[in-house]
C-alpha positions, 0 to 999 in steps of 0.5 A: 174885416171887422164883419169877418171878424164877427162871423168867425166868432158867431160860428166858433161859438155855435161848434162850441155850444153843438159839441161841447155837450158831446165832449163831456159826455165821451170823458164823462163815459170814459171816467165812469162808463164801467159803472153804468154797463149793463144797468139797463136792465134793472128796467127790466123791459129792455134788451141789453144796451149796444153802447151808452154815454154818461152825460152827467155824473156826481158822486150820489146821482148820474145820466146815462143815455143808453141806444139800443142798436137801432131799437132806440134810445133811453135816458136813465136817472141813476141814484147810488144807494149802499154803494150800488147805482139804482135807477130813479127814472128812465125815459124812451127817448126815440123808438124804432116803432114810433112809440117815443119821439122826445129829444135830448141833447146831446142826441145818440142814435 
């Protein structure tokens, strides 16, 4: 009894630690997605987004993954100046042609 006590906690704590991330990420976009739509393109080397998720946010800086529909995906570093959102950095997270095969959790594809 005691064994199957400790194995149903282990596993819970697993789903937590895998899903959580994913839970913020869906309020997070949900809160503040509106902000970041289109943004993408101040990279100005991408084509335009099919979805995105905010996995970070404070009110001076965020992170936004960004998946272009089975193209790849990109995390982008947004700084907010004069009340605008301005990229700081962005990196090629996966790629379609095999030029990008980093990881980041929470994964989007």
């Amino acid at each position: 009894m005691k064994k199957r006590i400790i194995i149903i906690t282990i596993i819970a704590a697993l789903l937590i630690v895998i899903f959580l991330p994913y839970l913020k990420a869906e309020i997070l976009t949900l809160l503040y997605g509106k902000e970041f739509e289109g943004l993408e393109q101040q990279t100005r080397m991408m084509d335009p987004a099919s979805y995105h998720k905010v996995v970070e946010y404070s009110e001076t800086q965020a992170t936004v993954f960004y998946v272009h529909s089975g193209k790849g995906g990109c995390v982008i570093i947004f700084e907010k100046e004069n009340s605008e959102w301005k990229i700081v950095t962005w990196q090629m997270i996966w790629s379609h042609y095999g030029s990008a095969e980093e990881f980041y959790w929470p994964y989007y594809w």
